[in-house]
Residue frames as qw, qx, qy, qz and C-alpha x, y, z in Angstrom:
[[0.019, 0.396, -0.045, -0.917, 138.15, 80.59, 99.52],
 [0.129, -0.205, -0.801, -0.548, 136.45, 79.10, 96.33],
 [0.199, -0.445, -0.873, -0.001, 133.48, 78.42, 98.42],
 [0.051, 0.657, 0.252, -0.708, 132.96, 81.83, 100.41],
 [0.198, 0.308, -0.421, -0.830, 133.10, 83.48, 96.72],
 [0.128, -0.177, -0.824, -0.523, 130.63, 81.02, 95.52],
 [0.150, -0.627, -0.700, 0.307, 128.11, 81.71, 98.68],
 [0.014, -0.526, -0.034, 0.850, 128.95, 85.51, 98.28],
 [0.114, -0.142, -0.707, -0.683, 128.01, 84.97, 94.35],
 [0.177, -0.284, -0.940, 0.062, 125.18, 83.25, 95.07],
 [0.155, -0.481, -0.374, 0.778, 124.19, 86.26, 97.50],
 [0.009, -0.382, -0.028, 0.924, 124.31, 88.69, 95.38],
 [0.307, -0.125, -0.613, -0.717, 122.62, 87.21, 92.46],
 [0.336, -0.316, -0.817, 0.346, 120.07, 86.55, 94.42],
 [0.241, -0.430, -0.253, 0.832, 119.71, 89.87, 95.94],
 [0.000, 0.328, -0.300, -0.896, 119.52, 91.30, 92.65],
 [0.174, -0.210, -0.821, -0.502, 116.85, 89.21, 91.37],
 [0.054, -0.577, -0.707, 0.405, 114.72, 89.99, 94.44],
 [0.150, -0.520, -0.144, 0.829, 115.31, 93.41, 93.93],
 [0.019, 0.138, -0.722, -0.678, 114.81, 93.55, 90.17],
 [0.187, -0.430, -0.871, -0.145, 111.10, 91.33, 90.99],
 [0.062, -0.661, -0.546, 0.511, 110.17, 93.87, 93.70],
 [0.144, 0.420, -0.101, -0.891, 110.76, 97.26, 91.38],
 [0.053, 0.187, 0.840, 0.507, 108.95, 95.12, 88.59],
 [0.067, 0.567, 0.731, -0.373, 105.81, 95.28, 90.37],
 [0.115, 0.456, 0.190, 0.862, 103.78, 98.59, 88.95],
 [0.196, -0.045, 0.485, -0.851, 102.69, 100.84, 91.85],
 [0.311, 0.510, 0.581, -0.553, 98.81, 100.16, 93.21],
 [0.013, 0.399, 0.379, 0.835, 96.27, 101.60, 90.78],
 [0.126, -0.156, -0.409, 0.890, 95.08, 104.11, 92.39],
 [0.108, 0.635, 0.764, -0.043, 91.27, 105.43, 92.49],
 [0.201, 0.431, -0.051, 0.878, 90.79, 109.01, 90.97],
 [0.119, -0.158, -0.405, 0.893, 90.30, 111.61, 93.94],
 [0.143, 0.709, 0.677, -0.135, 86.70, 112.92, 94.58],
 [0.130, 0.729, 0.174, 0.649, 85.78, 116.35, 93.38],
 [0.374, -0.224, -0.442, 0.784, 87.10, 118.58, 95.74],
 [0.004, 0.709, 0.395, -0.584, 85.62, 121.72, 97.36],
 [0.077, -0.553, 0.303, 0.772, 87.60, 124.02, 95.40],
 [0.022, -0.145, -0.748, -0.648, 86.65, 122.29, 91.86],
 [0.062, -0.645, -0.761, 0.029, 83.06, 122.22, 92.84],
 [0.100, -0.759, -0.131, 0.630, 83.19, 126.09, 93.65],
 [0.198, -0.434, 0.443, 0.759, 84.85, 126.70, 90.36],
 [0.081, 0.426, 0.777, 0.456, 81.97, 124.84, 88.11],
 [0.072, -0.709, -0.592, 0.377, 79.30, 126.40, 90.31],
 [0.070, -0.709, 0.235, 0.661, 81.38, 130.16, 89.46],
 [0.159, -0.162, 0.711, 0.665, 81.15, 128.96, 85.43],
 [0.086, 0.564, 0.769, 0.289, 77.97, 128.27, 85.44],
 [0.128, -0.840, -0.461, 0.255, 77.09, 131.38, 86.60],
 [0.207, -0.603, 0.265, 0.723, 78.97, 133.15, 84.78],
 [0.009, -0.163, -0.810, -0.564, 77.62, 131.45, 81.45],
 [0.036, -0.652, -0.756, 0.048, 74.09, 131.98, 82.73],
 [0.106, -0.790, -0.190, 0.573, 74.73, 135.60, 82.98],
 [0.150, -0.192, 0.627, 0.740, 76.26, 135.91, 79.40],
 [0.090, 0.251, 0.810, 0.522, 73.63, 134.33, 77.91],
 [0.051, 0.817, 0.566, -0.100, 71.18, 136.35, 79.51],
 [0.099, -0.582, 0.198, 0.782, 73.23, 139.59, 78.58],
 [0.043, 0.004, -0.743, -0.668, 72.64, 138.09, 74.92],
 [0.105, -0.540, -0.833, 0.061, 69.38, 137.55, 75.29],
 [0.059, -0.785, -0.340, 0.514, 68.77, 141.16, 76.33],
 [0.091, -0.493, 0.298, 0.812, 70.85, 142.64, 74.18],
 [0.062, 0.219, 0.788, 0.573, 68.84, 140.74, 71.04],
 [0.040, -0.741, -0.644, 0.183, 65.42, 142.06, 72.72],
 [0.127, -0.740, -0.033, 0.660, 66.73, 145.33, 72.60],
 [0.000, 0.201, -0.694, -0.692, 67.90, 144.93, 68.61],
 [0.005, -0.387, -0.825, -0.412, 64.11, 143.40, 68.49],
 [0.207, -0.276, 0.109, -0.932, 62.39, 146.25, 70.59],
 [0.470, -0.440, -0.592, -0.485, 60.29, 144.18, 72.34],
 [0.210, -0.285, 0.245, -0.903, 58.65, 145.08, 75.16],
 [0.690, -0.136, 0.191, -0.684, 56.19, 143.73, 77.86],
 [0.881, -0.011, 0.347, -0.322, 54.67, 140.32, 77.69],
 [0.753, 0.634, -0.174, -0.022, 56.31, 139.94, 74.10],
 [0.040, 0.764, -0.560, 0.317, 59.48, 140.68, 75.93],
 [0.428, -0.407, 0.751, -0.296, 59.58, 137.94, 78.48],
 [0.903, 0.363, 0.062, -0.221, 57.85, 135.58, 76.06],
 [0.721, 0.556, -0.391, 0.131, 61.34, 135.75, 74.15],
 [0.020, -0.799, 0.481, -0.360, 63.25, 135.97, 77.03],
 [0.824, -0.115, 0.408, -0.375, 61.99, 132.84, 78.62],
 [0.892, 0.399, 0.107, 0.184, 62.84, 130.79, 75.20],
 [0.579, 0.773, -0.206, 0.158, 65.83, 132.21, 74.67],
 [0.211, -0.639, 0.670, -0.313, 67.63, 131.79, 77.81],
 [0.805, -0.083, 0.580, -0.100, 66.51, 127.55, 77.54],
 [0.705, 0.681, -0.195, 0.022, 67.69, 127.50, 74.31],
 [0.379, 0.757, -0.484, 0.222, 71.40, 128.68, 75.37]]
């Protein structure tokens, strides 16, 4: 009997050390994920949505500077590469 119990020991420790070595491991590292559709759609929809702001500002200072014509698009031109 001595002997089965010492093979069955034996076993398990054993077992457990495999088992213990294999969860050690840390998973793959893993490459990050391209930019998906959906993110790409969402920058695209920010920028354009900032590019319209800043030309709302933009207008709205022309209007607070009255200017008009050439003078007008002069600022308008600089002020939207500015923002």
């Amino acid at each position: 009997m001595s002997r089965i119990r010492y093979v069955l020991s034996a076993t398990v420790l054993f077992s457990t050390l495999a088992l213990g070595i294999a969860f050690a491991q840390g998973p793959a590292p893993t490459t990050p994920a391209p930019a998906t559709p959906a993110t790409e759609k969402q920058k695209k929809a920010d920028e354009a949505k900032m590019k319209k702001q800043t030309q709302a500002d933009c207008t709205k200072q022309a209007k607070e500077q009255k200017l008009t014509g050439a003078a007008r698009s002069k600022f308008m031109k600089e002020c939207t590469s500015k923002m």
